[in-house]
GUBA-41819 format. One line per 4 residues: their letters; for each residue x, y, z of C-alpha. Coordinates in steps of 0.5 Angstrom, whole numbers, always signed. Example, Ala and Ser with C-alpha at 12.3 -4.5 7.8 and 13.67 -1.06 7.14 Angstrom:
BEGIN
as	+25,-9,+16  +27,-2,+14
This chain:
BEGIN
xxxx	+210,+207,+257  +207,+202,+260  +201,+203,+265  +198,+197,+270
xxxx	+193,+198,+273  +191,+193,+279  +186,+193,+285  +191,+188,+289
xxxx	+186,+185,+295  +190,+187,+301  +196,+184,+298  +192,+176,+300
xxxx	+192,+172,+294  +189,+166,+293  +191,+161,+298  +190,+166,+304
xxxx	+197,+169,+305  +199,+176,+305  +205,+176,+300  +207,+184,+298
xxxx	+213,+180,+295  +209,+176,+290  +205,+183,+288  +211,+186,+287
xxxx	+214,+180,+282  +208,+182,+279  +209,+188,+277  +216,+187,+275
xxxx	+215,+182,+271  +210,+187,+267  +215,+192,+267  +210,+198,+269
xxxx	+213,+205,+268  +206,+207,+271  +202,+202,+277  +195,+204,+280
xxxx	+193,+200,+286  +187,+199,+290  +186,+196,+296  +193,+197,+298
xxxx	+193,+195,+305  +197,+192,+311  +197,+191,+319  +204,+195,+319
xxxx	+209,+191,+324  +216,+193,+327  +219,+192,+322  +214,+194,+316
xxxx	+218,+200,+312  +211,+205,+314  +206,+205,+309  +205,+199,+305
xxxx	+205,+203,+298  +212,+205,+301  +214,+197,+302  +212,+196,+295
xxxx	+216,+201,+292  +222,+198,+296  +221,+191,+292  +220,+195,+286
xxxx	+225,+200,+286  +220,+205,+284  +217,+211,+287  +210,+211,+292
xxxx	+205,+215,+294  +200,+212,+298  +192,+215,+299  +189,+211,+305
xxxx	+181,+211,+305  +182,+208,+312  +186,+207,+318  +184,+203,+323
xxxx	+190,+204,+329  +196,+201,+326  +192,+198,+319  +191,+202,+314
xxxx	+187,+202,+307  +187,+205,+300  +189,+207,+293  +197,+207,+291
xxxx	+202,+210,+286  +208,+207,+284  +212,+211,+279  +219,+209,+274
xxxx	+218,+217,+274  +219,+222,+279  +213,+224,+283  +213,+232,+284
xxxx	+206,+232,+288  +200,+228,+291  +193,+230,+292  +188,+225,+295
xxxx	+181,+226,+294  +176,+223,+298  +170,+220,+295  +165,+218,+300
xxxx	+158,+217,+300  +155,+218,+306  +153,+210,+310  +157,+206,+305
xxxx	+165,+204,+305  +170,+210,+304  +172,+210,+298  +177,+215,+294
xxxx	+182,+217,+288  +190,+219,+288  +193,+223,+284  +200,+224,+282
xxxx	+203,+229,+278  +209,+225,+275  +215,+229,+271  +217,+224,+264
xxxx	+222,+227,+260  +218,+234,+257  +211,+232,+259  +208,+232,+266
xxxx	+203,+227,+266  +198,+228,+271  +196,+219,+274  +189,+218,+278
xxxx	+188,+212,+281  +180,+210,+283  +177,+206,+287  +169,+206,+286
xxxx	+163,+203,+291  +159,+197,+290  +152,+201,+290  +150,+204,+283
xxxx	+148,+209,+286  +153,+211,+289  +158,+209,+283  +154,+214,+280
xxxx	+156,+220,+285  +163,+218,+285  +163,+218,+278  +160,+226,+277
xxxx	+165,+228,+282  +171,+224,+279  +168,+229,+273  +167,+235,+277
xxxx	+172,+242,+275  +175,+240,+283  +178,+233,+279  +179,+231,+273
xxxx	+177,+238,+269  +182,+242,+274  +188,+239,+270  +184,+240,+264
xxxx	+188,+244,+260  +195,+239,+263  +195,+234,+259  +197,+229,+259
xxxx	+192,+224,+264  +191,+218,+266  +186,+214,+270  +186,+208,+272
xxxx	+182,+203,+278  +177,+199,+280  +171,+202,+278  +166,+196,+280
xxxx	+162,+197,+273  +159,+190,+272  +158,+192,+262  +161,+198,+259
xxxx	+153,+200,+257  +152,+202,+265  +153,+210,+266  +159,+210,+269
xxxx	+163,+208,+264  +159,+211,+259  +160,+218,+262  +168,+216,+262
xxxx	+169,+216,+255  +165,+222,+254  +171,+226,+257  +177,+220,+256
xxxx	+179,+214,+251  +177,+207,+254  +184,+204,+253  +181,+197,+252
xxxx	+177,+199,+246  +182,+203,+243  +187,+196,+242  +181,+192,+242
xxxx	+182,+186,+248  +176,+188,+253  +179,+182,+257  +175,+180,+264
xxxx	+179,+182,+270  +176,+179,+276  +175,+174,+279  +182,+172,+277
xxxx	+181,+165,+278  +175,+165,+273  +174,+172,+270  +167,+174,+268
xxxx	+166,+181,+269  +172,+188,+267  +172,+192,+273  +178,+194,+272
xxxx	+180,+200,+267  +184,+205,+265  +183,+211,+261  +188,+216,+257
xxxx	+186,+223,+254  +187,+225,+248  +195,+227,+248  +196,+219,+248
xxxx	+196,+215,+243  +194,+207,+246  +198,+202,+242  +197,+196,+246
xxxx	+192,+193,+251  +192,+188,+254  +189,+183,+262  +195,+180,+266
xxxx	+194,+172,+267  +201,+170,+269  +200,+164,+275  +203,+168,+279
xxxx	+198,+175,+278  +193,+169,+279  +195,+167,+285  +196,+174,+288
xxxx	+189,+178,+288  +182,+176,+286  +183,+181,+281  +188,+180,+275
xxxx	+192,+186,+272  +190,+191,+266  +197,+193,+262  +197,+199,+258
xxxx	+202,+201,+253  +201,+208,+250  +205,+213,+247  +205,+221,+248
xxxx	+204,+225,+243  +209,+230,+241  +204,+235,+240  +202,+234,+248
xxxx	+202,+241,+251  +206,+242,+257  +203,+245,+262  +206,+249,+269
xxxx	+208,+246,+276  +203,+243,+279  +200,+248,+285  +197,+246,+291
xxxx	+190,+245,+292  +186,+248,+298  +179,+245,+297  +174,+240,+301
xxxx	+175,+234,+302  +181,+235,+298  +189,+233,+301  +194,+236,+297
xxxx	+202,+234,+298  +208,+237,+295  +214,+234,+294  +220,+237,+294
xx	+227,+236,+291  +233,+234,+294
């Protein structure tokens, strides 16, 4: 399958517009099976079709799951998911630290083929410290060691580390494969115009293998976000294990969402 990760700047490009469309000429054009998106936002007018994770989803013919970090009247802010797979849960995780900008990670749990693979998208703070705590919470048994023993996992965002040397990208690949050192293509991602710095990544537990990694710099991906695109392809491993139905979670800070069949 092929997993793009994008933090997408409030669907602005480059020349100031706001361009849903051009996000989503993006994201076919690689093809993705699997997108994770930061800063997903919109002011939402008459004729916008709800939340901005659903217009998009709309423009791709994929499935979407919205986790807004902020909502102000009518605008809101945050991390989608879009999905080639039927989404069968969502739960949002709120990540904030006290007097910096919300911040937070979605999780859906997707139902490819045999497999139920579990998808997080994040979107880490600024401040070093901060990253630090959000980073331990994403690690915590509340996050990513409740799904454990479900495998297979995916992370991917924007996690604003600056050097893959720095605590919150270390800590990471304790626990998960760093899929761009795995292919060997550690490419920049920001800023798009000239990038410098890999803020963008994504990470696999072990039920997959990662065949191929790789940092979108098509014009058009250049012009539609100060972030350029990560895409991934990997693989499940048959020997992945299949785990139960998700179950609903009833914890602090934590939202869970059911989807129903039908």
């Amino acid at each position: 399958m092929r997993i793009l990760t994008w933090n997408v700047h409030g669907l602005v490009g480059a020349d100031g517009r706001r361009d849903p469309e051009r996000v989503a000429r993006v994201i076919a054009d690689a093809r993705a099976d699997l997108v994770g998106l930061q800063e997903v936002g919109a002011q939402l007018v008459d004729g916008d079709a709800g939340d901005p994770a659903t217009v998009l989803g709309a423009l791709t013919g994929l499935e979407s799951a919205f986790g807004p970090t902020i909502r102000r009247g009518r605008w809101t802010y945050g991390n989608a998911i879009l999905s080639r797979h039927p989404i069968e849960a969502t739960r949002s995780y709120d990540l904030s630290v006290s007097g910096r900008e919300p911040r937070g990670c979605l999780r859906a749990d997707l139902a490819a083929g045999a497999a139920r693979i579990h998808f997080f998208a994040a979107h880490l703070g600024l401040d070093r410290g901060e990253r630090r705590r959000q980073a331990a919470q994403l690690l915590s048994a509340d996050i990513l060691r409740d799904t454990a023993l479900a495998h297979p996992l995916v992370l991917v965002g924007d996690f604003n580390a600056w050097s893959s040397r720095s605590a919150v990208p270390r800590w990471l690949r304790r626990q998960l494969l760093d899929c761009a050192a795995a292919a060997g293509s550690e490419g920049a991602t920001f800023p798009a115009a000239f990038p410098f710095l890999r803020l963008d990544r994504a990470y696999v537990d072990g039920a997959f293998e990662v065949t191929g990694c790789e940092v979108v710099r098509s014009r058009v991906a250049r012009a539609a976000s100060d972030h350029l695109p990560v895409l991934v392809e990997a693989t499940v491993r048959p020997s992945a294990p299949r785990p139960p139905a998700a179950r609903p979670l009833q914890a602090a800070g934590v939202v869970t969402t059911l989807r129903t069949q039908g």
